[in-house]
TORDO-383443 format. One record per residue: x, y, z of N, C-alpha, C, O in turn; residue in three letters. Coordinates in steps of 0.001 Angstrom, whole numbers, plus 500000, padded with zeros to 6 digits. Each point is the difference from the previous one (the first is absolute). Example, Ala and Ser with C-alpha at 12.3 -4.5 7.8 and 13.67 -1.06 7.14 Angstrom:
<rs>
{{513190 494310 507800} {499110 501190 500000} {500900 501200 500000} {501036 499981 500665} 'ALA'} {{498614 501069 498615} {500820 501190 500060} {499230 501090 500730} {500509 501108 500169} 'SER'} 
</rs>
This chain:
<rs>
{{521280 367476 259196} {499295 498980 499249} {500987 498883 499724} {501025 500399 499448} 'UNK'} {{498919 498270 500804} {500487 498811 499424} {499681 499638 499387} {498864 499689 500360} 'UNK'} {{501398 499801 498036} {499755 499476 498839} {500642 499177 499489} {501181 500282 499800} 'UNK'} {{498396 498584 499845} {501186 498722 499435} {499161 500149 498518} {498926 500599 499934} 'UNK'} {{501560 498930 499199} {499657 499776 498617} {501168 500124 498881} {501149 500206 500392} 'UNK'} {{498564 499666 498143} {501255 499933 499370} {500603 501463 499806} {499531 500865 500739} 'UNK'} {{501566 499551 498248} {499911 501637 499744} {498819 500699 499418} {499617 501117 500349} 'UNK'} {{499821 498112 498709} {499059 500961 499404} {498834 500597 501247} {499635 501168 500128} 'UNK'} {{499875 497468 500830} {499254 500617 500890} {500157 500935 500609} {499291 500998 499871} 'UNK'} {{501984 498879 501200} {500654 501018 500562} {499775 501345 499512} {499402 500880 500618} 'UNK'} {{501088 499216 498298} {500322 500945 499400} {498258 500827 500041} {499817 501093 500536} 'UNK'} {{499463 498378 499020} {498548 500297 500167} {499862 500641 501093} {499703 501190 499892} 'UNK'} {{500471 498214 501524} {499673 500106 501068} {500677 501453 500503} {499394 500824 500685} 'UNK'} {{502255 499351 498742} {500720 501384 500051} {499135 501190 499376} {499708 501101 500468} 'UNK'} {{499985 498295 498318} {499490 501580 499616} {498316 499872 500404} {499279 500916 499607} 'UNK'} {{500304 498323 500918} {498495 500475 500513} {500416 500879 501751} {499483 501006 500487} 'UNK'} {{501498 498200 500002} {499919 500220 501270} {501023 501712 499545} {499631 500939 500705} 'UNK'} {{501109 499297 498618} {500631 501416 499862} {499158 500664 499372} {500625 500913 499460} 'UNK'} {{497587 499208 500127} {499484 501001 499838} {499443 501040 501579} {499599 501127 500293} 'UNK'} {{500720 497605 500310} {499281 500592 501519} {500457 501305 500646} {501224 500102 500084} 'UNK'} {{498282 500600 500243} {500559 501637 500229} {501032 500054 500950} {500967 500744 499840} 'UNK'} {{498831 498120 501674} {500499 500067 501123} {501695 499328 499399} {501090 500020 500571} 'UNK'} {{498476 499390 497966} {501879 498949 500222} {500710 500960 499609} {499767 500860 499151} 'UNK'} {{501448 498900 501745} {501378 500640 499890} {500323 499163 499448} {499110 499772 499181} 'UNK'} {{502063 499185 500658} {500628 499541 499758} {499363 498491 499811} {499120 499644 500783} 'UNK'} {{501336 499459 498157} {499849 498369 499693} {501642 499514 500244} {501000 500600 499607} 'UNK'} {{498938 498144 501155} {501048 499151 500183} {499652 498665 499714} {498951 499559 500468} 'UNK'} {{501868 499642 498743} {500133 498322 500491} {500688 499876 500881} {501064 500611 500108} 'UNK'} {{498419 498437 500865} {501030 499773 501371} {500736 498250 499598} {499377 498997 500348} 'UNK'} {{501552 500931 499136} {500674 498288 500015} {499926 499922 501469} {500059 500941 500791} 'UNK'} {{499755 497371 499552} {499750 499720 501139} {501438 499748 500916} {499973 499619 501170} 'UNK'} {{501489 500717 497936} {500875 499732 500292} {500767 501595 500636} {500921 500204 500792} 'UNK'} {{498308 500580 498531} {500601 501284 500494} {499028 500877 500472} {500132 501224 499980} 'UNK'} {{498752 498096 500508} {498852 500474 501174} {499793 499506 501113} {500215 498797 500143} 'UNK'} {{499320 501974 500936} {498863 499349 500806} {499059 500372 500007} {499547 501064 499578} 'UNK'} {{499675 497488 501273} {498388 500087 499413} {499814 500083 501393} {500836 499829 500887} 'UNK'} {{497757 500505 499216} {499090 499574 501298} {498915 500295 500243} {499562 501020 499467} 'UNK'} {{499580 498202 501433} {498559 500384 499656} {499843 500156 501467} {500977 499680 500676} 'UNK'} {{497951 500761 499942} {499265 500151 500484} {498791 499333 500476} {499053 500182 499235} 'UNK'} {{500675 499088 501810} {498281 499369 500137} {500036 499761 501452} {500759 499305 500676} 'UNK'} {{498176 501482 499662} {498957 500303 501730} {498905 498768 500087} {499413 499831 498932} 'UNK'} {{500433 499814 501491} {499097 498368 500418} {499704 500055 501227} {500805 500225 500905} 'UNK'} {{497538 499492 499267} {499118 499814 500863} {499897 498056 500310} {499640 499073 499275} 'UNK'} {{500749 500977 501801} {499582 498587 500164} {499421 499600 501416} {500142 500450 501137} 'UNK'} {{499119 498473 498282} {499261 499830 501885} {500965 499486 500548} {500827 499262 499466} 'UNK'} {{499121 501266 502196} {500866 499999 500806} {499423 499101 501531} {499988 500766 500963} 'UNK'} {{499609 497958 499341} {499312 500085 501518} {501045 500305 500725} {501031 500069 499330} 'UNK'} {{499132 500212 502174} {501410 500232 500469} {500460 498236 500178} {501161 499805 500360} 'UNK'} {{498004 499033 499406} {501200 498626 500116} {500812 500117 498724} {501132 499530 500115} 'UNK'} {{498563 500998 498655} {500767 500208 498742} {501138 501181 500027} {501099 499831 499472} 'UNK'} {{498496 501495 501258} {500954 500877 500030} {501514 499650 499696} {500677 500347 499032} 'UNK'} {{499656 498907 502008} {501103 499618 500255} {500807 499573 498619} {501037 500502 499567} 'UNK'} {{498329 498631 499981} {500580 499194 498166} {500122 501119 499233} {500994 500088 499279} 'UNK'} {{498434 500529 500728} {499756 501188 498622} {501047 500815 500702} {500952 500288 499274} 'UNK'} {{499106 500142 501925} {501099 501218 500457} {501224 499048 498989} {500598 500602 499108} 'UNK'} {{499588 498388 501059} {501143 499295 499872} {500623 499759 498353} {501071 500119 499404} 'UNK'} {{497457 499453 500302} {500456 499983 498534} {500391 501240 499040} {500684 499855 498987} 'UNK'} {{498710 501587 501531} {500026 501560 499991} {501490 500005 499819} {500636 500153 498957} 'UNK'} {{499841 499626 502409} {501376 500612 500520} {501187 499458 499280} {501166 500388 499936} 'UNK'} {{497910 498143 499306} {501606 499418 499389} {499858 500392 498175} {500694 499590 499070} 'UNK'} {{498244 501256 500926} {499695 500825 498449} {500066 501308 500203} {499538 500967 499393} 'UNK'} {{501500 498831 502132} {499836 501661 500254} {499042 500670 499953} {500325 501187 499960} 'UNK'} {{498630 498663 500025} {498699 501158 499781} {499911 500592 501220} {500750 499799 500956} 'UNK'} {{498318 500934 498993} {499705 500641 501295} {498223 499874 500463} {499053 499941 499216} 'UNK'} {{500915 500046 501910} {498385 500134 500126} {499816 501090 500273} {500452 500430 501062} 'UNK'} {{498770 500451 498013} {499307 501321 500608} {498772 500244 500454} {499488 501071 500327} 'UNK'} {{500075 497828 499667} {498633 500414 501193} {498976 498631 500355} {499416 499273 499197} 'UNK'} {{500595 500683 501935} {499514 498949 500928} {498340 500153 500160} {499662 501142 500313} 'UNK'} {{499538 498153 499569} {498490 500277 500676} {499775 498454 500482} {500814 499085 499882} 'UNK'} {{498082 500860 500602} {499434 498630 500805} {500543 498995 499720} {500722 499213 500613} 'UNK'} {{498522 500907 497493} {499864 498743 499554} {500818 499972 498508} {499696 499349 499001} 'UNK'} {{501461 501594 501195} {500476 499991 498233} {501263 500863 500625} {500112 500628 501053} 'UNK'} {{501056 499062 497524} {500913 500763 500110} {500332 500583 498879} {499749 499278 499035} 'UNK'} {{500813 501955 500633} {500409 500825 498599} {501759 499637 499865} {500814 500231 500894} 'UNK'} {{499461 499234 497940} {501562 499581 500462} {500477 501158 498259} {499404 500200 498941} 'UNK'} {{501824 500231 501589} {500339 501073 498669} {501129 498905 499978} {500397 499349 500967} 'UNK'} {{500190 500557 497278} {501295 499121 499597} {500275 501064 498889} {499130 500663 499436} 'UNK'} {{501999 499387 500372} {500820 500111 498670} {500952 499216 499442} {500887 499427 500633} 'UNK'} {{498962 500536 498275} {501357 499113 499511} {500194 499648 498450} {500099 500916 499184} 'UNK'} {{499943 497972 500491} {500272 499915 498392} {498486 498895 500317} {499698 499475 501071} 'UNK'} {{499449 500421 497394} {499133 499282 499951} {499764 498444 500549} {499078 499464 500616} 'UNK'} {{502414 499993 498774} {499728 498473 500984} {499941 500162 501160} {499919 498895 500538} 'UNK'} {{500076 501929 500200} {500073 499968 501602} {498669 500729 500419} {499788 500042 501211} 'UNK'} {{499405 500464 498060} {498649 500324 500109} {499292 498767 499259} {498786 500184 499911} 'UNK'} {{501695 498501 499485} {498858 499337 500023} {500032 499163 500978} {499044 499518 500609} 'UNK'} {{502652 500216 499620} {500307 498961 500958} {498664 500490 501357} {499174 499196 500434} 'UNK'} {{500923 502134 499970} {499537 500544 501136} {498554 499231 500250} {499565 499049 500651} 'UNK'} {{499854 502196 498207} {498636 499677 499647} {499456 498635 500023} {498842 499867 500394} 'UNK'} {{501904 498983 499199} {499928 498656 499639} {499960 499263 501676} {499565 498851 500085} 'UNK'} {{500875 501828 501108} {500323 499259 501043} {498852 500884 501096} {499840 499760 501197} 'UNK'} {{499517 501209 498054} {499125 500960 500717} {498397 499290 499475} {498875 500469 500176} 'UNK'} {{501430 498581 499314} {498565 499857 499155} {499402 498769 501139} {498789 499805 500099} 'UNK'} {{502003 499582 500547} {499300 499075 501143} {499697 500351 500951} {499279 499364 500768} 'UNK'} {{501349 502126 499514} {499353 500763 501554} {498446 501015 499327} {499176 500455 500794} 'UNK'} {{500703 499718 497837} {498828 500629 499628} {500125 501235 499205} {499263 500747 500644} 'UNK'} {{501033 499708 498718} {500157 501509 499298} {498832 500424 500068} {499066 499238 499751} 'UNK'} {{500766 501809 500531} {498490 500899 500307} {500220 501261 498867} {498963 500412 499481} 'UNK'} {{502111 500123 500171} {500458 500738 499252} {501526 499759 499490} {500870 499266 500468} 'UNK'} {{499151 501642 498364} {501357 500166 499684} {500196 500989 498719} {499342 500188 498976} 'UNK'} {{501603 500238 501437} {500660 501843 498914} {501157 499557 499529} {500877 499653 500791} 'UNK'} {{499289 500294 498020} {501480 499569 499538} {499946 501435 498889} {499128 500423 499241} 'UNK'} {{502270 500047 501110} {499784 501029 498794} {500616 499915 498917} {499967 500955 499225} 'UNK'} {{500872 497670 500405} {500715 499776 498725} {500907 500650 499947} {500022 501093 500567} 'UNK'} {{501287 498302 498543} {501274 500040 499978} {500341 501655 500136} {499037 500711 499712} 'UNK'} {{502226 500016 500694} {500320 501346 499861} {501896 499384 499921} {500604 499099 500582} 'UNK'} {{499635 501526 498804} {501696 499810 499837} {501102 501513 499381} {499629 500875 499218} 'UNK'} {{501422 499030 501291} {500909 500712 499674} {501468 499315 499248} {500549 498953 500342} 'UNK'} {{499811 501833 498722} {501051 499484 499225} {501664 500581 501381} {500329 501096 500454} 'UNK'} {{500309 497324 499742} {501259 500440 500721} {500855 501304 499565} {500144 500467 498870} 'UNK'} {{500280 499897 502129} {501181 500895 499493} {499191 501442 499578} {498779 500071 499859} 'UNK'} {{502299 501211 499948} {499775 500974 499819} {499856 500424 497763} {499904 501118 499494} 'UNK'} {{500138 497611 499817} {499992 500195 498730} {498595 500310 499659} {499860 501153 499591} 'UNK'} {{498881 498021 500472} {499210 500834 499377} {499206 500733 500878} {498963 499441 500357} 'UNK'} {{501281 501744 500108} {499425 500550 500996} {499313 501055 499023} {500776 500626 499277} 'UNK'} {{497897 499640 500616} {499468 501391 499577} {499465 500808 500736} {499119 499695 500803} 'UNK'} {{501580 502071 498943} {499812 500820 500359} {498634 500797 499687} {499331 500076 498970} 'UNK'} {{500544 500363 502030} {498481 500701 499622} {500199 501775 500617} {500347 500226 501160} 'UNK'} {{499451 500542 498137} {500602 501164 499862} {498802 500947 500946} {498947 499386 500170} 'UNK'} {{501094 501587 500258} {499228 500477 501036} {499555 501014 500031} {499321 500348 500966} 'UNK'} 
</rs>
């Protein structure tokens, strides 16, 4: 879950989200001693005179295309959020037919707050 707000909110948001059965563990991630990254799969129309641009603009956001049909392409990206709007933002003149973004997921650097989960 990502949450911006002051402490008192936060703090709200900790103990609603730590009644949940499945949480192990609550972390704040500082953005200085995390990484972030998200995730988002995008459907866009594809004729094959367009193919070509979109392979291109893909490859320099690194994405990948995972699946080709007639008239559309599925492109997978990861990365930090500005680079999923930048994406999204340059995908919106070839057509979005769909799109899955699954919102931020991050890990704190380094081996300090690592929690153990016992077995």
């Amino acid at each position: 879950i990502v949450a911006t707000g002051d402490n008192e909110i936060l703090e709200q948001i900790e103990k609603q989200v730590a009644k949940l059965i499945d949480v192990r563990d609550i972390k704040e991630l500082k953005p200085e001693e995390s990484v972030y990254r998200e995730l988002v799969l995008i459907k866009v129309r594809a004729s094959m005179e367009q193919r070509q641009g979109i392979i291109t603009i893909a490859d320099s956001f690194r994405a990948k295309i995972i699946d080709f049909s007639s008239d559309s392409l599925i492109i997978e990206l990861t990365g930090a959020p500005q680079k999923m709007e930048a994406f999204i933002g340059l995908m919106e003149e070839y057509g979005i037919l769909e799109l899955a973004r699954t919102g931020i997921a991050g890990l704190g650097r380094g081996t300090k707050h690592i929690t153990y989960v016992e077995q």
